[in-house]
C-alpha positions as CSV (number, residue, x, y, z in Angstrom):
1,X,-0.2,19.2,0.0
2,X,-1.8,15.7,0.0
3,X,-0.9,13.1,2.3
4,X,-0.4,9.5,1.8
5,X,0.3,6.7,4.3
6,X,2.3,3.6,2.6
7,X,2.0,0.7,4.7
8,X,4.7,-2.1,3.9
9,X,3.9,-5.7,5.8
10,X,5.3,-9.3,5.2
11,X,4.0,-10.8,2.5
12,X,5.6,-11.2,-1.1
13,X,6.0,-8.3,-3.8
14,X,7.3,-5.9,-1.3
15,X,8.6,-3.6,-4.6
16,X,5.2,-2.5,-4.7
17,X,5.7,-0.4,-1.9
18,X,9.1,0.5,-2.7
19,X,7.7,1.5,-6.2
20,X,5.1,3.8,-4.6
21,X,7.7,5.1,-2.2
22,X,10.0,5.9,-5.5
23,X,7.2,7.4,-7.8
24,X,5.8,9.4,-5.2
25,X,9.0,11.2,-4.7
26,X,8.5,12.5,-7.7
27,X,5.4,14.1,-7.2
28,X,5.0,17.4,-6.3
29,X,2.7,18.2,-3.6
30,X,2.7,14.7,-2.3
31,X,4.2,13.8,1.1
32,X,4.6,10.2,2.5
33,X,4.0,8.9,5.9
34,X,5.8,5.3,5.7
35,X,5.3,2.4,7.9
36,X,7.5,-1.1,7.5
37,X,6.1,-3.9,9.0
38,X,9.6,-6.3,11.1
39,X,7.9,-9.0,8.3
40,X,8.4,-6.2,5.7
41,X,11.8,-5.7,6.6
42,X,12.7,-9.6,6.1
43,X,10.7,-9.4,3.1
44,X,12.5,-6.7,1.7
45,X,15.9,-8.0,2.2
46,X,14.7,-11.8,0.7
47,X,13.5,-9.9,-2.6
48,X,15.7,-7.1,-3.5
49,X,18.8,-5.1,-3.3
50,X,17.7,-2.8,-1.2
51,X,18.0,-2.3,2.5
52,X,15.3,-1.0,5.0
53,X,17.4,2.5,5.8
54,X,17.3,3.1,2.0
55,X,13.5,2.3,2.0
56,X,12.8,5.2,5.1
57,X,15.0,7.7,3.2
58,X,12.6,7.6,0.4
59,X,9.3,8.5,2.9
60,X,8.6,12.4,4.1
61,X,8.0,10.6,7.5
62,X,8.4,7.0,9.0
63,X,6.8,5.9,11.9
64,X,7.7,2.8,14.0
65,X,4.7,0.0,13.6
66,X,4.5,0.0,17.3
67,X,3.7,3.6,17.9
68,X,0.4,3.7,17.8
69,X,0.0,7.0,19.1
70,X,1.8,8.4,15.7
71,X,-0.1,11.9,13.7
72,X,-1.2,9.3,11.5
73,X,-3.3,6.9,14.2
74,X,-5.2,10.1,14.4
75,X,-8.9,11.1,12.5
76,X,-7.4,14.9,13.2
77,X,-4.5,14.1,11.2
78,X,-5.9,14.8,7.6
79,X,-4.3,12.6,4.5
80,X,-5.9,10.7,1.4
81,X,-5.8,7.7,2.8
82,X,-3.3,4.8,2.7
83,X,-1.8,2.2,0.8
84,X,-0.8,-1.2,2.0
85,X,1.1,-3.0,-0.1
86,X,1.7,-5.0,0.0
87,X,-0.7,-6.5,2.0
88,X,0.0,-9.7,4.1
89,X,-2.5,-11.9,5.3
90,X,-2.2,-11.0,8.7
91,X,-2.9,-7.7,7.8
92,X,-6.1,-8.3,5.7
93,X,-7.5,-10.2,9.2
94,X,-6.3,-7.0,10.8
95,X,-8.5,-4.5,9.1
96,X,-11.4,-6.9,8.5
97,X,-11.6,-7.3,11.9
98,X,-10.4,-4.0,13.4
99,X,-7.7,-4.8,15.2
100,X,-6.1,-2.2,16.4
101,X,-2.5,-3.9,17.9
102,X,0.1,-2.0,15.9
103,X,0.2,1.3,13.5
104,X,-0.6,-0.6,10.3
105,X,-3.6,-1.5,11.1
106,X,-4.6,1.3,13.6
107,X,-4.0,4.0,11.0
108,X,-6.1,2.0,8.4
109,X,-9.0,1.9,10.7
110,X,-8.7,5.4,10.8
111,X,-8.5,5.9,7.3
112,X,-11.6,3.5,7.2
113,X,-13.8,5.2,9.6
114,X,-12.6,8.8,8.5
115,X,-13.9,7.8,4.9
116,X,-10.4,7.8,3.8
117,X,-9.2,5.4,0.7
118,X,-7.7,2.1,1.9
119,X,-5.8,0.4,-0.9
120,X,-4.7,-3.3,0.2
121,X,-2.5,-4.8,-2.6
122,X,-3.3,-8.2,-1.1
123,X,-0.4,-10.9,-1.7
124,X,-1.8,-14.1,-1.3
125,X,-2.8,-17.3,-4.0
126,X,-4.3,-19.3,-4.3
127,X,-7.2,-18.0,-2.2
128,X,-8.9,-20.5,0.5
129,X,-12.5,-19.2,1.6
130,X,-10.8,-17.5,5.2
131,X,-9.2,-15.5,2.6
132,X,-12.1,-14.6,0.5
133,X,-14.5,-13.8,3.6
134,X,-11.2,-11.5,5.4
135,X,-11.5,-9.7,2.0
136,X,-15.1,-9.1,1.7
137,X,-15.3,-8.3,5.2
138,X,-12.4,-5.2,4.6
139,X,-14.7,-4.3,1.5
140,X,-17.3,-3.9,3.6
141,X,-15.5,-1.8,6.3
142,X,-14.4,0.9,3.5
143,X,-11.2,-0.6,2.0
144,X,-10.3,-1.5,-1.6
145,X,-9.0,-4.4,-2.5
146,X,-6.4,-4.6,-4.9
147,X,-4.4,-7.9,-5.6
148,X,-1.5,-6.5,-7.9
149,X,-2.9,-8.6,-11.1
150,X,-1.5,-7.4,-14.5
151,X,-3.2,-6.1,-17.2
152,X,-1.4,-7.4,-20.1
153,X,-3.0,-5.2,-22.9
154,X,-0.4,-2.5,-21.7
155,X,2.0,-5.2,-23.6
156,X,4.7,-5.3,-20.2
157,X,8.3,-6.2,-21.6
158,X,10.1,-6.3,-18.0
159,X,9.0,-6.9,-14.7
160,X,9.4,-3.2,-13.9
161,X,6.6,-2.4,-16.6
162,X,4.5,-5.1,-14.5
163,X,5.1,-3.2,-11.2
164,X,5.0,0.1,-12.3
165,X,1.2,-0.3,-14.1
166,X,0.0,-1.7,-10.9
167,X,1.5,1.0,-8.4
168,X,0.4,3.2,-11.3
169,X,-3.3,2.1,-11.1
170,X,-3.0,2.2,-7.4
171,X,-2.2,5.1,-6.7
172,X,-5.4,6.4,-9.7
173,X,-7.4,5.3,-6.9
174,X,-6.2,8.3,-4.7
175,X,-6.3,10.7,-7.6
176,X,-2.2,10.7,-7.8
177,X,-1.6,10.4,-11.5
178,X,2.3,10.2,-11.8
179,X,2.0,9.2,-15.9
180,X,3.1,5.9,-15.7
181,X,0.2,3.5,-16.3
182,X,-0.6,2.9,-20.1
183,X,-4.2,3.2,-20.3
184,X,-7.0,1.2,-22.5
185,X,-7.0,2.2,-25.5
186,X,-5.5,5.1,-25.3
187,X,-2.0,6.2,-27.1
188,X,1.0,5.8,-25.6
């Protein structure tokens, strides 16, 4: 069984992490360890339909972002890694920084100095250079930085298409390959 932490936190695009949440139920093999940033929460109700109780039935396990002693803020506790997404700017400064004040972060660091995958789906444009230097200082620590851009060669015809390619290619980078992402050149 492979774990995966998904991090939600407050910035825009919080279907990304609903997304993964939804296509990872589908996975055999694959349990979740969920974390929803308060931000998150206000995020999610702002930008969809859905409500924070029906976002924490679709995780295995949900852990308050305050409980920094959860399994997961643990090197012991074995998973893939984690996915943040998506990621807020607070966040980024977070794990750049290792600052280790709440779960989110804490279990990143973990991930990080465990050699885990950390996957930040970074939320923010345009880019001034605090932002550029937060993210090459997380590259540096370990983590992978994703900004959710689309690739339009997979010809997207709804927003769903868009979201789904970039959770899709997300989630490649923990070896989860759920089908969805149309590949270069490659036939549909």
């Amino acid at each position: 069984m492979k774990r995966l932490i998904i991090a939600m936190t407050g910035a825009s695009g919080i279907i990304y992490g609903v997304r993964a949440l939804e296509i990872l139920r589908e996975v055999p093999d694959v349990e979740t360890h969920l974390i929803i940033s308060p931000s998150a929460a206000r995020t999610l109700a702002e930008e969809t339909d859905y409500d924070a109780e029906r976002v924490r039935a679709l995780a295995d396990q949900v852990h308050s972002h305050k409980d920094i002693g959860a399994s997961i803020s643990s090197g012991s506790f074995k998973t893939e890694g984690m996915l943040v997404a998506p990621c807020s700017v607070k966040t980024l400064s977070g794990i750049a920084h290792c600052y280790d004040d709440e779960l989110v972060v804490r279990a990143a660091d973990v991930c990080l100095k465990e050699r885990r995958r950390v996957v930040l789906m970074f939320r923010e444009t345009p880019l001034h250079a605090g932002h550029i230097a937060l993210m090459e200082q997380a590259t540096r620590n370990g983590a992978i930085v994703m900004p959710p851009v689309p690739g339009f060669y997979s010809r997207p015809k709804t927003i769903d298409d868009l979201v789904n390619q970039s959770v899709g290619r997300a989630l490649d980078l923990f070896g989860i390959d759920p089908h969805i992402v149309r590949r270069w050149k490659e036939p549909s």
